[in-house]
C-alpha positions in Angstrom: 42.0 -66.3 35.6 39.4 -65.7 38.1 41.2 -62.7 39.7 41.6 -61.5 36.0 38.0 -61.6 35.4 37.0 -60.6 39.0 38.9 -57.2 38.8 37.7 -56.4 35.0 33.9 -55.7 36.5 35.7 -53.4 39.1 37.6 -51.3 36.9 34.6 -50.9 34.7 32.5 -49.7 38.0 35.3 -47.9 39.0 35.6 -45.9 35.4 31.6 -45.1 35.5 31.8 -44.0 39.1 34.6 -41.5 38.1 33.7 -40.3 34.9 30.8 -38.4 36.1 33.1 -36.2 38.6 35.8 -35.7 36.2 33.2 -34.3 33.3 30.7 -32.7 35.4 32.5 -29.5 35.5 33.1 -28.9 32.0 29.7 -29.8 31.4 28.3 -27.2 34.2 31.4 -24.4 32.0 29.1 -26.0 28.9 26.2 -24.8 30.1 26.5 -21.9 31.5 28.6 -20.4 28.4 25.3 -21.8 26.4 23.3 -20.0 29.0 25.0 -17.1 28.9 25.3 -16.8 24.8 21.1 -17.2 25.2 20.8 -14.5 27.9 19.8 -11.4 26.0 17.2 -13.9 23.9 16.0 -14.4 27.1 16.2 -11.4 28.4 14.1 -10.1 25.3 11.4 -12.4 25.1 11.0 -12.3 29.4 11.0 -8.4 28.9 9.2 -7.7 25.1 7.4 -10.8 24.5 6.1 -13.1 27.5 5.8 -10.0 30.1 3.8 -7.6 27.8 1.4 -10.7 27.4 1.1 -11.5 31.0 0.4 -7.7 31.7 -2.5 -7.4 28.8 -4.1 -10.6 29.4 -4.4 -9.3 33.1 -5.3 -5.6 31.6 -8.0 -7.2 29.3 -9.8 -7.8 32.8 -9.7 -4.2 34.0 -10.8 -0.6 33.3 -7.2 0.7 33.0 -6.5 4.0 30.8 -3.1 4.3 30.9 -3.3 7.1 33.4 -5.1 5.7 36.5 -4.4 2.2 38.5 -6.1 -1.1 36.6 -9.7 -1.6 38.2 -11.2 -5.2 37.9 -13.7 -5.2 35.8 -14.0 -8.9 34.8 -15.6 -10.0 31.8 -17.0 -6.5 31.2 -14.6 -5.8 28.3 -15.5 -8.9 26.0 -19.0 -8.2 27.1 -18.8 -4.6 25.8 -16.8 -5.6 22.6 -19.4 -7.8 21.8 -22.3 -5.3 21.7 -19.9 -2.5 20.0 -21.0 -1.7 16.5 -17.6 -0.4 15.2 -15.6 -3.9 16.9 -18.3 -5.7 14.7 -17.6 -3.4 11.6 -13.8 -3.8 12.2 -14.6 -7.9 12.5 -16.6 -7.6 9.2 -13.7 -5.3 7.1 -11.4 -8.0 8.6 -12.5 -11.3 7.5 -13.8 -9.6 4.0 -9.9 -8.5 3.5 -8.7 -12.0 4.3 -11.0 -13.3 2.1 -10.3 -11.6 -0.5 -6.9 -10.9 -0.3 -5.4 -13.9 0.5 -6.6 -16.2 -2.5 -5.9 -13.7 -4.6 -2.7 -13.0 -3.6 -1.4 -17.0 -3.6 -3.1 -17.5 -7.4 -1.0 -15.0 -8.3 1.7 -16.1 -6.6 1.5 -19.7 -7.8 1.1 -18.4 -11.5 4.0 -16.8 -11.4 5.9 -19.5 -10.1 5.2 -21.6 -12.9 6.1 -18.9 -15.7 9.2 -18.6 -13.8 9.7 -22.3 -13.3 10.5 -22.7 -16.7 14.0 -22.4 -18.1 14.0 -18.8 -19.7 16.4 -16.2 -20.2 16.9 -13.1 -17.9 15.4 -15.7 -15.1 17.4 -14.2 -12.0 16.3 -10.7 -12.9 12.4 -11.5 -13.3 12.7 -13.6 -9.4 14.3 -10.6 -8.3 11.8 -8.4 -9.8 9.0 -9.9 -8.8 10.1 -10.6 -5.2 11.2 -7.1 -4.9 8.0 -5.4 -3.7 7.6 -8.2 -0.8 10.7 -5.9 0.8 9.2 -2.7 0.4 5.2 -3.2 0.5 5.0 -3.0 4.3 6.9 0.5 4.4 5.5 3.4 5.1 6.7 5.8 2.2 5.0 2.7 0.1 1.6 3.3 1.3 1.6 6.9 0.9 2.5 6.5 -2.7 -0.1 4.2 -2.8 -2.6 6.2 -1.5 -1.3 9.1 -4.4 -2.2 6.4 -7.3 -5.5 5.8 -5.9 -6.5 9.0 -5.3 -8.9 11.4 -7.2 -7.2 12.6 -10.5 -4.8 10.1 -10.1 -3.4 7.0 -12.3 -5.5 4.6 -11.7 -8.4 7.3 -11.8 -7.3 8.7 -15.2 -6.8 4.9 -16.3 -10.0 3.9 -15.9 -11.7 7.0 -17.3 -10.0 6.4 -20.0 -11.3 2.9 -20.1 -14.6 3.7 -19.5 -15.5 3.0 -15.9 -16.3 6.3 -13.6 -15.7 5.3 -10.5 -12.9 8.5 -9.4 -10.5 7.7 -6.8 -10.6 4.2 -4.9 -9.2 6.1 -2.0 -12.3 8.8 -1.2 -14.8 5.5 -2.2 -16.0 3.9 0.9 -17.4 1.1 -1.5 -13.8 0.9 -3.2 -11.1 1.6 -1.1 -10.8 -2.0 0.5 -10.1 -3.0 -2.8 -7.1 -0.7 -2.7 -5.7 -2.3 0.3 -6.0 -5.8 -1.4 -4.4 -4.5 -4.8 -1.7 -3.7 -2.0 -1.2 -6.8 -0.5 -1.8 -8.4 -3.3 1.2 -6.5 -5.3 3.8 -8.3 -2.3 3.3 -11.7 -3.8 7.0 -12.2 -3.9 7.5 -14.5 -0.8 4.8 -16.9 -1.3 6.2 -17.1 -5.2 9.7 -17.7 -3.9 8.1 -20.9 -1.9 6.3 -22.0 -4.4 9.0 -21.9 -6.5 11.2 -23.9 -4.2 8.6 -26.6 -4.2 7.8 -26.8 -8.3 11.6 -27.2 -8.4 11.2 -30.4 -6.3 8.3 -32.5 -8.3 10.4 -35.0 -10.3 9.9 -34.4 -14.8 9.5 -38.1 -14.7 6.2 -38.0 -13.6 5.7 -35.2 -15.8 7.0 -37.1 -18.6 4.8 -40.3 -18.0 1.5 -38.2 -17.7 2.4 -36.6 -21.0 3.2 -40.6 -22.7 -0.6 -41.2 -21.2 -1.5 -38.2 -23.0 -2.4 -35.5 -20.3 -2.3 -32.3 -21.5 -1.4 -29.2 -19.3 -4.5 -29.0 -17.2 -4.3 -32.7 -16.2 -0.8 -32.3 -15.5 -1.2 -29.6 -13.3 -4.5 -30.7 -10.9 -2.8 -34.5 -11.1 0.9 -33.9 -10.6 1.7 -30.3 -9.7 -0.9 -29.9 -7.0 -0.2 -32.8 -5.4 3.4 -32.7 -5.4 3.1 -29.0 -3.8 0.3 -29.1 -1.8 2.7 -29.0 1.9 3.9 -25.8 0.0 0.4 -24.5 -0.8 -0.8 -25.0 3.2 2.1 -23.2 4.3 1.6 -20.7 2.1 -2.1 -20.7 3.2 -1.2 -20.8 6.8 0.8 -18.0 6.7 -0.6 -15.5 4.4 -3.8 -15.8 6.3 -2.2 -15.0 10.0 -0.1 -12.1 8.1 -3.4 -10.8 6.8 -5.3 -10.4 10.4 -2.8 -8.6 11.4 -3.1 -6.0 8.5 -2.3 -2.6 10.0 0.6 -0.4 8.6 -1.1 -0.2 4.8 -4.8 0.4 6.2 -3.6 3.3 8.4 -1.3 5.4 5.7 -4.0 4.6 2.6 -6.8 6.0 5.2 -4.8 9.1 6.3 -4.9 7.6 9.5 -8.8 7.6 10.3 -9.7 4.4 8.8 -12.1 5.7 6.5 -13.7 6.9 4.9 -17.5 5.9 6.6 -15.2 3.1 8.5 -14.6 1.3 4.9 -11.0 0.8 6.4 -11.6 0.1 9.9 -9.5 -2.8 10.4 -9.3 -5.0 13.5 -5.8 -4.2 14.6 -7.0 0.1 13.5 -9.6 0.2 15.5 -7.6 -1.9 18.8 -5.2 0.7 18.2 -7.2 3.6 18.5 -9.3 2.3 21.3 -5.6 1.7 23.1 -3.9 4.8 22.4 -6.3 7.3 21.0 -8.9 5.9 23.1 -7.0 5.4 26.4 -8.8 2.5 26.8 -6.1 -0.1 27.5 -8.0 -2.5 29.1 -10.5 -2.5 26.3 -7.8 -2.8 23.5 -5.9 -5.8 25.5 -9.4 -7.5 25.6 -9.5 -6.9 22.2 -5.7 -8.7 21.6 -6.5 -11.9 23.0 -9.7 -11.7 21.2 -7.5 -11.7 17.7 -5.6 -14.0 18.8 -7.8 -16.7 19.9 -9.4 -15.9 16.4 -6.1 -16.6 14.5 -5.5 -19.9 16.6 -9.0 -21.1 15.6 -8.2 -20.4 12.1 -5.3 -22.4 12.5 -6.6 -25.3 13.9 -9.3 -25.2 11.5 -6.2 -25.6 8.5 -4.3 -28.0 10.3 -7.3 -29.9 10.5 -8.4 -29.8 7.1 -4.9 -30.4 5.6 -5.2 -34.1 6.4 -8.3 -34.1 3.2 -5.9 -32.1 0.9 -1.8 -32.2 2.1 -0.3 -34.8 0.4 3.5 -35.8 2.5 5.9 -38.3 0.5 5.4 -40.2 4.1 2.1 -41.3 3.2 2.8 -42.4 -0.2 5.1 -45.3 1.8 
């Protein structure tokens, strides 16, 4: 018996001594076939993604013009930005479009959801409907149609003559044609309705059903229940329609025939980094500008993330 149980501790060792070498090369064959399915990811972000960011961050430090070598400069760049009055303009048509833009475009979202949340016939072809212009909003041939209904003589311009209100074409209206670009983006409110869709289908009726035995009417039941229930929806909704809306280029560019006007009404952050890159030649400037944004967008982030622990309601802090 001892010998038995002597020997039992020994073929154990023995096993887990020569396990290892009998699977270690088909888990090296394992890993390199993974390795090698996630080379051209690789390969794509070391090349398109991490490189160009590595070059701009050190080109935000240089005079560089795309024609000449990079020349240190420092923090001359930032400095310079800083005391620019078109960066400040493009800073203040920035924020005022995010502003703007982005509540309106979730309210409407969020309405929308809730018409279509109910059971109703032809309910496939309204989602559909409604989500269709998220698809084709950020195309070009989109934005010069755009700029066709806001121009002089146009619909809208005809519309509201007829309504009463002279104001002429929102597009040759420095004082107006922001609001263009926000009728724009707000028009693509079909992803955040799909979202907030998906999460009205997840608040359980019986808590609907009790509110309405306490006798809340709608109202109640919405800023009680709905709200609530939805509110990790509503901040990622938030989150990203506010990062999407710094980056507002494409729509700005076609609506303002490419100058960002008119009087700089249109002058947009990521506009104006791109003409100071490529129209400019000033590289070094725009890549200053690039980190810029995006230390802006990560401080708006933070800034949510923080706040969402007053308003974000998560099913794990109801246990």
């Amino acid at each position: 018996m001892t010998l038995v149980k002597d020997s039992v501790p020994a073929t154990r060792a023995a096993r887990s001594a020569a396990t290892p070498r009998t699977r270690r090369p088909g888990r090296r064959r394992e890993n390199l076939a993974g390795y090698l399915f996630m080379s051209p990811w690789i390969a794509g972000f070391l090349l398109l993604t991490a490189g160009p960011m590595i070059a701009s961050l050190y080109f935000a430090f240089t005079d560089y013009n795309l024609f000449t070598t990079p020349k240190w400069v420092g923090f001359d760049n930032f400095t310079k930005m800083f005391d620019d009055p078109r960066w400040q303009k493009s800073v203040e048509v920035t924020a005022k479009y995010v502003v703007i833009g982005t509540p309106l475009k979730l309210l409407l979202a969020l309405g929308v959801a809730l018409l279509l949340a109910q059971s109703r016939r032809g309910q496939a072809f309204y989602r559909a409907a409604f989500y269709a212009p998220s698809l084709i909003g950020a195309s070009v041939s989109v934005g010069f149609v755009w700029r066709s209904l806001f121009s002089d003589g146009a619909v809208v311009d005809r519309t509201q003559t007829f309504l009463g209100f002279h104001v002429g074409g929102w597009v040759g209206n420095a004082d107006w044609v922001l609001y263009c670009l926000v009728a724009l983006t707000v028009w693509q409110f079909g992803a955040p309705m799909v979202i907030f869709l998906a999460g009205l289908k997840q608040v359980p009726r019986a808590l609907y059903e009790a509110a309405e035995m306490d006798g809340a009417g709608p109202f109640r039941k919405f800023w009680n229940i709905t709200l609530p229930m939805i509110s990790p929806v509503l901040f990622f909704n938030v989150l990203l329609e506010t990062i999407h809306s710094f980056q507002i280029f494409g729509s700005a560019y076609v609506v303002s025939n490419t100058y960002c006007g008119p009087a700089d009404a249109t002058l947009v952050y990521t506009c104006y980094l791109y003409q100071q890159g490529f129209k400019n030649s000033q590289m070094g400037f725009a890549s200053a500008m690039a980190w810029m944004l995006l230390l802006a967008v990560a401080l708006v982030t933070a800034v949510l993330f923080w706040s969402q622990k007053k308003w974000v309601h998560y099913e794990e802090d109801a246990r």
